[in-house]
DRENFI-737251 format. One line per 3 residues: number of its first residue (from 1); for each residue x negated, y, z negated of C-alpha. Coordinates in nm, 4 decimals, padded with zeros to 6 digits. Example, Ala and Ser with C-alpha at 12.3 -4.5 7.8 and 13.67 -1.06 7.14 Angstrom:
1	-01.2300,-00.4500,-00.7800; -01.3670,-00.1060,-00.7140
END
This chain:
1	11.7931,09.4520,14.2911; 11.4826,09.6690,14.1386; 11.4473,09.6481,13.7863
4	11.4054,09.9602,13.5730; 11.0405,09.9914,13.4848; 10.9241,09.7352,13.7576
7	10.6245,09.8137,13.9729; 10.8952,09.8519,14.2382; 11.0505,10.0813,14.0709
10	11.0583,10.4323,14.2383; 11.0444,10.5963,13.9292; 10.7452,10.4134,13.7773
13	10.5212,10.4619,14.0318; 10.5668,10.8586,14.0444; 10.4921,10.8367,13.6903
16	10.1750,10.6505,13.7850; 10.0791,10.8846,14.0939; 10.1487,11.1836,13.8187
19	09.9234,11.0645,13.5355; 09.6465,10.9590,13.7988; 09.6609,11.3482,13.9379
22	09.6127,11.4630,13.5831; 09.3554,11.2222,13.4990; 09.1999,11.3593,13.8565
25	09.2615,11.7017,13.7254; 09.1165,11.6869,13.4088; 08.8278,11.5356,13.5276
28	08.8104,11.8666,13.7423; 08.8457,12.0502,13.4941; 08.5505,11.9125,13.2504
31	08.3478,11.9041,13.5441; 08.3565,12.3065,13.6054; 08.3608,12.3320,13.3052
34	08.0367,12.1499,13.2040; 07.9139,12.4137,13.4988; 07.8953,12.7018,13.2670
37	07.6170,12.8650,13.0994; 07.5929,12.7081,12.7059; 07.8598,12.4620,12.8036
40	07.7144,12.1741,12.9800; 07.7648,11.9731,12.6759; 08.1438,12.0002,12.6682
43	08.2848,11.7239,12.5351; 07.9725,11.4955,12.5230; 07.7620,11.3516,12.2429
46	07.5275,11.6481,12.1582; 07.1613,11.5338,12.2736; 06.9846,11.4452,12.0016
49	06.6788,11.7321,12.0981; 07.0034,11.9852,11.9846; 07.0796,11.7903,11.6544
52	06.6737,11.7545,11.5387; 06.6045,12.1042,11.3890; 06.8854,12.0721,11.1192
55	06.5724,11.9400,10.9449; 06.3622,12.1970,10.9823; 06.4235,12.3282,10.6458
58	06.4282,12.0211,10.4894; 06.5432,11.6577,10.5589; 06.8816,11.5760,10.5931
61	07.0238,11.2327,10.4680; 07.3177,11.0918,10.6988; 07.4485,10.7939,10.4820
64	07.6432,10.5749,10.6958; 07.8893,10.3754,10.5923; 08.0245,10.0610,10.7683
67	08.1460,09.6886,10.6754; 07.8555,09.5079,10.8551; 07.5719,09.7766,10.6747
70	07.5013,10.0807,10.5743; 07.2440,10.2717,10.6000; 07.0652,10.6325,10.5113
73	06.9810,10.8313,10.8573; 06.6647,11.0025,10.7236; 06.6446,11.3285,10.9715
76	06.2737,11.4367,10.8168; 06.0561,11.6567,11.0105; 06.2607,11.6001,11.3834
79	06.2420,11.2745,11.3672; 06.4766,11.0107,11.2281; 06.3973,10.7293,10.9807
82	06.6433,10.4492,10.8718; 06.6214,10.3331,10.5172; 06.9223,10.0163,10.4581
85	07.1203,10.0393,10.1935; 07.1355,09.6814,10.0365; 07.3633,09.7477,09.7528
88	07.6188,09.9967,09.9085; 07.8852,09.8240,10.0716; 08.2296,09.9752,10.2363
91	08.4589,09.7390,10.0105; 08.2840,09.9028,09.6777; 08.2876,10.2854,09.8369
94	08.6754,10.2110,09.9093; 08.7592,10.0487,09.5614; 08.5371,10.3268,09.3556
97	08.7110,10.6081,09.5600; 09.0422,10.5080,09.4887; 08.9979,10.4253,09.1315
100	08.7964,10.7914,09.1165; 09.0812,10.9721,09.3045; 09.3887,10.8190,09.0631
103	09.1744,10.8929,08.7699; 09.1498,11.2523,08.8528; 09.5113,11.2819,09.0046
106	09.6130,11.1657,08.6362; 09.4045,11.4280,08.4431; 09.5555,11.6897,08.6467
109	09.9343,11.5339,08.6234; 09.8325,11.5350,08.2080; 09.7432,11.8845,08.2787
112	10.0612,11.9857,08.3997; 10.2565,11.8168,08.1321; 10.0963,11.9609,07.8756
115	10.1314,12.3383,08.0115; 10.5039,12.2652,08.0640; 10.5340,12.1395,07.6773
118	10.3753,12.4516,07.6160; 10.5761,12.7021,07.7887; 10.8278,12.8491,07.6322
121	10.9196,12.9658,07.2209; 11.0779,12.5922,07.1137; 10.9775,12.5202,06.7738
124	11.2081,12.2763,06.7036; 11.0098,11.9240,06.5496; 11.1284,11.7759,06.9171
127	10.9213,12.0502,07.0605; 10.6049,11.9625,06.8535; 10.6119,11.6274,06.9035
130	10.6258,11.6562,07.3003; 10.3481,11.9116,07.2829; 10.1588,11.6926,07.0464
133	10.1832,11.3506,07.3102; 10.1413,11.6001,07.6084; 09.7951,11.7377,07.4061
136	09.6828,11.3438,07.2708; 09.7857,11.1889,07.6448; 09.5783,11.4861,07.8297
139	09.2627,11.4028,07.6044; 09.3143,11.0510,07.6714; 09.3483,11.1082,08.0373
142	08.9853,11.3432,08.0141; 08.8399,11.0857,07.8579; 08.9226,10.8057,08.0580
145	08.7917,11.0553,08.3663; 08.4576,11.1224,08.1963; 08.4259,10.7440,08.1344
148	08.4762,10.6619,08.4797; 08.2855,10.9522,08.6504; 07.9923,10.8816,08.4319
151	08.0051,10.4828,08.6139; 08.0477,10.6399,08.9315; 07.7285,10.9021,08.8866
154	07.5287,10.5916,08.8232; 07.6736,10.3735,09.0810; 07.5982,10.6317,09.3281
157	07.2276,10.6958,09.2020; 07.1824,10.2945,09.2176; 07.3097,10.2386,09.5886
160	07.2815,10.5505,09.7511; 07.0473,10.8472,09.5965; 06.7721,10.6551,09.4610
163	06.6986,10.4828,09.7389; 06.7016,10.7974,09.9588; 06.5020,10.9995,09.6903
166	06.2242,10.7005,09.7104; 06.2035,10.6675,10.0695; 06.1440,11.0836,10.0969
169	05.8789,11.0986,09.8287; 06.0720,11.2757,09.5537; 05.9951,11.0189,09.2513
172	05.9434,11.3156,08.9705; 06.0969,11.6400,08.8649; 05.9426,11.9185,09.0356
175	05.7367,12.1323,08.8353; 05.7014,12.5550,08.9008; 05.9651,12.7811,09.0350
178	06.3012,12.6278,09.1616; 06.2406,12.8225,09.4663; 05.9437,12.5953,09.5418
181	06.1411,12.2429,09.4968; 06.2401,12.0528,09.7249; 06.6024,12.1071,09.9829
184	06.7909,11.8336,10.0279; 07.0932,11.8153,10.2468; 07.3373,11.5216,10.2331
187	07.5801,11.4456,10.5223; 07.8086,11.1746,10.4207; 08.0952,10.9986,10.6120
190	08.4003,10.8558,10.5148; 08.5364,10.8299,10.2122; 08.1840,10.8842,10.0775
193	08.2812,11.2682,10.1302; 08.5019,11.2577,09.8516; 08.2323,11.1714,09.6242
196	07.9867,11.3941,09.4006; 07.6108,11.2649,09.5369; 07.4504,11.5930,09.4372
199	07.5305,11.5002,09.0711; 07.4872,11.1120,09.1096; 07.2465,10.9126,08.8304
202	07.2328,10.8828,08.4545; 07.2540,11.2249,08.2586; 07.2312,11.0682,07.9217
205	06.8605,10.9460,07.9948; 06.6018,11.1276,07.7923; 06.2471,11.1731,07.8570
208	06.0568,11.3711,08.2006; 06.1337,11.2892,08.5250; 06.5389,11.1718,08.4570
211	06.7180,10.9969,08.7056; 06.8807,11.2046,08.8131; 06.9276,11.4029,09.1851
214	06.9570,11.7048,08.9867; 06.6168,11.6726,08.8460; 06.4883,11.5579,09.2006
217	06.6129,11.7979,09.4708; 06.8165,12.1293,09.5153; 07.1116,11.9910,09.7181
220	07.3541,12.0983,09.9871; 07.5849,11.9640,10.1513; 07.6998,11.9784,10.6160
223	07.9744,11.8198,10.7467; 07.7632,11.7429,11.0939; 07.3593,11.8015,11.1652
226	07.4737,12.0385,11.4877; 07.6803,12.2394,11.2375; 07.3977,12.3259,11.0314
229	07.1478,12.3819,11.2998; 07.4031,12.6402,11.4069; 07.4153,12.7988,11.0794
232	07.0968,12.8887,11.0772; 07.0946,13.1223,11.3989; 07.0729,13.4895,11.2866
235	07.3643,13.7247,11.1987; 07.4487,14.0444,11.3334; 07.2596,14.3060,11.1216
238	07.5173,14.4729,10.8520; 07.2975,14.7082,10.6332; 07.6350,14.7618,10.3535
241	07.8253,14.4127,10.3861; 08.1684,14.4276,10.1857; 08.3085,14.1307,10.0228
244	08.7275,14.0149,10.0229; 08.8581,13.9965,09.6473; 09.1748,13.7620,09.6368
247	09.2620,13.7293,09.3505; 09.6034,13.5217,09.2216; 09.6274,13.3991,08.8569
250	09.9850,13.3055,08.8985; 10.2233,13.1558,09.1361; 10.5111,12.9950,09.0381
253	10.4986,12.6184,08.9575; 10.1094,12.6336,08.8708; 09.9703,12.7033,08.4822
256	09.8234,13.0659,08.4339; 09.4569,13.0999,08.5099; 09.3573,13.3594,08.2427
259	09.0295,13.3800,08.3514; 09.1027,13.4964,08.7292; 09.0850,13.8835,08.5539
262	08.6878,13.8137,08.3924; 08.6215,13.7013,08.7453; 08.7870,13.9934,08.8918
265	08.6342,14.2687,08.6408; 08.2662,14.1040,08.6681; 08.2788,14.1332,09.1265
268	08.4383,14.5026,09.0835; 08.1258,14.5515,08.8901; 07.8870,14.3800,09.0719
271	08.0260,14.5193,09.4059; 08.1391,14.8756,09.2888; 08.2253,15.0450,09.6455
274	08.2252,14.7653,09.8553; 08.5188,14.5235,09.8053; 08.8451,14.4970,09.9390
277	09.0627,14.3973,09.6433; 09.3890,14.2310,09.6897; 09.5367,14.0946,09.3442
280	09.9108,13.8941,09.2752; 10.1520,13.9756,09.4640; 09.9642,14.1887,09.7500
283	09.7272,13.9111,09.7812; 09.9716,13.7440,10.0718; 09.8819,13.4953,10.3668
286	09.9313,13.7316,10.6432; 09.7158,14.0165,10.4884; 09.4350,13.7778,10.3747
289	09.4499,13.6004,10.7329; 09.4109,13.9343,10.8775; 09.0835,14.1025,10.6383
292	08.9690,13.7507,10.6804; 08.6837,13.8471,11.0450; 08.6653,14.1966,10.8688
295	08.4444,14.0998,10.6242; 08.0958,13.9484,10.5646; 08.1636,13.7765,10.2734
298	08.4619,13.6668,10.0468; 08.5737,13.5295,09.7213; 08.9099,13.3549,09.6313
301	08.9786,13.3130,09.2697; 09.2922,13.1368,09.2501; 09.4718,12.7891,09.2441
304	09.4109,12.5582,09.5445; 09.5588,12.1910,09.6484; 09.4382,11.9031,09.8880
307	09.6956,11.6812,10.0895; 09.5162,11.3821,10.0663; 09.7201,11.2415,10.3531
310	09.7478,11.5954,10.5854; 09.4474,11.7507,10.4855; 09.4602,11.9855,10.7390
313	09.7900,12.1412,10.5412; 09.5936,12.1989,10.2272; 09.4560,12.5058,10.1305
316	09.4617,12.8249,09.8566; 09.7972,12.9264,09.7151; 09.8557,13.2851,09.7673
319	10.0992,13.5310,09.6803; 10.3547,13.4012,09.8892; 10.2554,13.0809,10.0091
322	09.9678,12.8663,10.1036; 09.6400,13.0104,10.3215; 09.6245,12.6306,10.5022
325	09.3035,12.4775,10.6423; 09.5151,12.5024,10.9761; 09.5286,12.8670,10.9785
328	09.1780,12.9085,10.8629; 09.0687,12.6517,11.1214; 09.1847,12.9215,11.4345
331	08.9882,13.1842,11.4178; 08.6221,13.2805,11.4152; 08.4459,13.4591,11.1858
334	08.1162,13.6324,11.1266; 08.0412,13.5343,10.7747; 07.7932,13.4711,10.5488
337	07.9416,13.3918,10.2012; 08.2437,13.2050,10.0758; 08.3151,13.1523,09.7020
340	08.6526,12.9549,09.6726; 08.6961,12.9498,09.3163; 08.9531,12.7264,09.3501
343	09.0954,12.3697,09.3123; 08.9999,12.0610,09.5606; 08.8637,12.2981,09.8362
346	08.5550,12.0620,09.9098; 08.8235,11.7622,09.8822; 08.8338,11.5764,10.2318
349	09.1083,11.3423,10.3366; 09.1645,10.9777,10.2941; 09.2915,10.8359,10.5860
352	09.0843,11.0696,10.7862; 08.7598,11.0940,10.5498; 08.5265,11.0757,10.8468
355	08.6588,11.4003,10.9367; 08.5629,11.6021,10.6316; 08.8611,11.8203,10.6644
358	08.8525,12.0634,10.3869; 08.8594,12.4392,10.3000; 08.4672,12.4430,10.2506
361	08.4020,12.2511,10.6061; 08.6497,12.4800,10.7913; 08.5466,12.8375,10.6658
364	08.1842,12.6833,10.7250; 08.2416,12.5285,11.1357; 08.4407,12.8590,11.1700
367	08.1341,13.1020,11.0568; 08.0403,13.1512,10.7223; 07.7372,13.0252,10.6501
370	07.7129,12.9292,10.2810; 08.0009,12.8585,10.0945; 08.0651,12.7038,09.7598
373	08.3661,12.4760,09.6667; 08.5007,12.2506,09.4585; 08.5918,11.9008,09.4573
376	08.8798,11.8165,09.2182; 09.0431,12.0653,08.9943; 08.8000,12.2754,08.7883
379	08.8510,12.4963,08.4771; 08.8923,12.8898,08.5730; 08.6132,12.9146,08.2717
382	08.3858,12.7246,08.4642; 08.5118,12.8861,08.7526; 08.3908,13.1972,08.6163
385	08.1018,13.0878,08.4722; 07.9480,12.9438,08.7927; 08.0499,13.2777,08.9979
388	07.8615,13.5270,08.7504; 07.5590,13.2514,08.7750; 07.5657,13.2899,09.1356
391	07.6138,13.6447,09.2191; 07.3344,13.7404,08.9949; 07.2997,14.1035,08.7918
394	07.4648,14.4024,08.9103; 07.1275,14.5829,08.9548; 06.9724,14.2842,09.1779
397	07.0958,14.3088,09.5183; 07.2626,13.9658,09.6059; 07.1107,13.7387,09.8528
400	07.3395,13.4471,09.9648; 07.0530,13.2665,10.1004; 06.9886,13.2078,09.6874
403	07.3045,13.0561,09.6586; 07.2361,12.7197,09.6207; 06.9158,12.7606,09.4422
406	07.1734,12.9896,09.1997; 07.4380,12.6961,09.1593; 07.1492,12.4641,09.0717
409	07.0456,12.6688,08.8010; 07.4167,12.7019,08.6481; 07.4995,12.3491,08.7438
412	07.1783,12.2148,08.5054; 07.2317,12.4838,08.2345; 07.6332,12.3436,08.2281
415	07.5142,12.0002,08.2011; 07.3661,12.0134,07.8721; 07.7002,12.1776,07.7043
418	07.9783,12.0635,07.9065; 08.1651,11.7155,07.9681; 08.0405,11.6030,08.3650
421	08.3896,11.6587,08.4819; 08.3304,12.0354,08.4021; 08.0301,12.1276,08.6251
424	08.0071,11.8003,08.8921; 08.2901,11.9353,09.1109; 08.0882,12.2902,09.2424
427	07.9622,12.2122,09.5738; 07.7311,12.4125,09.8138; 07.7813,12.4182,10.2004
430	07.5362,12.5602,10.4472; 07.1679,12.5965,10.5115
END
């Protein structure tokens, strides 16, 4: 007698003839595949001739992470230099992460406490007291954040930025117009992504020449070298570009962001005649999805959440739900500015770090070619702040290509007012 799931079993081996004609088919398939014009690549490593002229602009720093070494891929001048990384070590950029990510995960949890004690007309002394403990355990929680982001800053100007900054030359603060500093672009992997290297090293030293990358370099960020070779291929000529206005400063379980209107008022200025404003309750997934490709550029001023564990279901929350990294993720677009003046939308995932699944990444792989994020929950002040610093004056017309030379600016000015926590998290994406 045969036994179910025996080599003699009839059944088993049509299974096996059936995934051996797939396996033939696919094959097939690639093959033709690979036989069309700008697709002989499919589904190989890109060549590294392809990958080379991401630096062309500047050098890009792949910092690798593994539990043998790591190292800083050096990508200066299409050609590739390898600079170890002694002191970095996987255990440390695991621990750090984690302690960073509970940290922040309590400030906002404080956060959310404190708005709820707030809510409402109770005046009773119950009332006072639990808004008093929600106020004194939020402050705590901020400053056991600031504490451990200031550690961090250094940590990462010690084993990663430092050495990276030495090995390309830039020892000193730059002197004459930002526009003539350096561009540096880092590309980290895993869970390296979740962590602020543009701000990394000690912002408390005095003197010239601080160590900091902030004095060093004007940084950006690219999830892949390919990606930002790509992004610098030319546009399609639009001579009067109109931006997307979402705009939500309430949704139901989330505190009021007061600050969404000064936002708001200062792009219908700046933009007076070309934006497409949808505000509250019109500002809904499926119209958003759809003005989305119609557009060159776009700004979302509203709250926004990371799944650290399905990062691909994380995303801005709309007027009636959530705009996902999913949905975002199908389509193509033509763009050439994002603002997400939002929460977490430069946040990758943990189990899946390598992967840099965010909101920034995936308007950025699907088309637009600078965009600016966050990385943990930000203030809508800031918010606002940083998005009148980057646009620019009303009578200047506004050049995304300045973006990240903009965010520098604001990001440096911030510094010297505001607790790190305030100004680390704005990111810039894109060449």
């Amino acid at each position: 007698m045969t036994e179910i799931g025996s080599p003699y079993d009839p059944d088993a081996s049509r299974l096996v003839d059936r995934r051996m004609a797939l396996a033939r088919e696919w094959d097939t398939l690639v093959e033709e595949v690979r036989g069309l014009e700008g697709f002989e690549d499919f589904l190989k490593p890109p060549p590294l001739e392809k990958l080379l002229p991401a630096s062309d602009c500047g050098p890009v720093a792949v910092i690798n992470v593994s539990q043998w070494r790591c190292d800083a891929l050096l990508v200066v001048d299409r050609a590739i230099r390898v600079r170890e990384l002694p002191l970095l070590t996987a255990a440390d950029v695991t621990r750090k992460t984690r302690d960073y990510l509970a940290v922040l995960d309590l400030v906002s949890r404080r956060r959310a406490e404190y708005w709820h004690a707030s809510e409402g007309d109770d005046r009773s002394p119950e009332g006072a007291a639990r808004h008093g403990r929600a106020a004194q355990e939020l402050m705590a929680a901020q400053d056991d954040a600031e504490d451990m982001l200031r550690l961090i800053l250094r940590w990462l100007w010690r084993t990663v930025t430092e050495p990276v900054l030495d090995e390309l030359g830039f020892r000193t603060t730059p002197t004459g117009a930002l526009s003539s500093w350096p561009r540096l672009w880092w590309c980290p992997t895993g869970l390296l992504t979740l962590l602020p290297l543009h701000a990394a090293g000690d912002h408390l030293a005095d003197g010239p020449d601080r160590p900091t990358v902030l004095d060093r370099v004007v940084s950006s960020y690219t999830p892949t070298l390919r990606v930002l070779a790509e992004a610098r291929a030319p546009l399609a000529d639009d001579e009067c570009p109109r931006i997307l206005v979402v705009t939500v400063p309430q949704v139901d379980d989330e505190a009021p962001l007061p600050e969404v209107e000064t936002e708001r008022a200062m792009l219908k200025r700046r933009f007076a005649g070309r934006y497409t404003l949808f505000d509250g309750p019109d500002a809904t997934v499926a119209e958003v999805a759809e003005q989305l490709p119609r557009h060159r550029w776009v700004h979302f001023s509203c709250h926004g959440d990371q799944l650290l564990d399905d990062p691909s279901q994380g995303g801005l929350r709309l007027a009636d739900g959530r705009l996902t990294i999913e949905e975002v993720s199908a389509r193509q677009y033509q763009g050439e500015f994002a603002f997400l003046a939002a929460c977490k939308t430069a946040t990758g995932g943990v189990g899946l770090a390598d992967e840099a699944i965010t909101l920034a990444a995936a308007l950025h792989y699907t088309g637009y070619r600078h965009v600016i994020g966050t990385l943990w929950t930000v203030s809508d002040t800031a918010a606002a702040a940083v998005a009148e610093a980057v646009y620019g004056p009303p009578d200047v017309p506004f050049e995304p290509a300045l973006s990240p030379y903009r965010l520098h600016t604001v990001l440096s000015r911030l510094r010297d007012t505001e607790r790190l926590s305030v100004w680390t998290p704005f990111t810039h994406i894109g060449p």
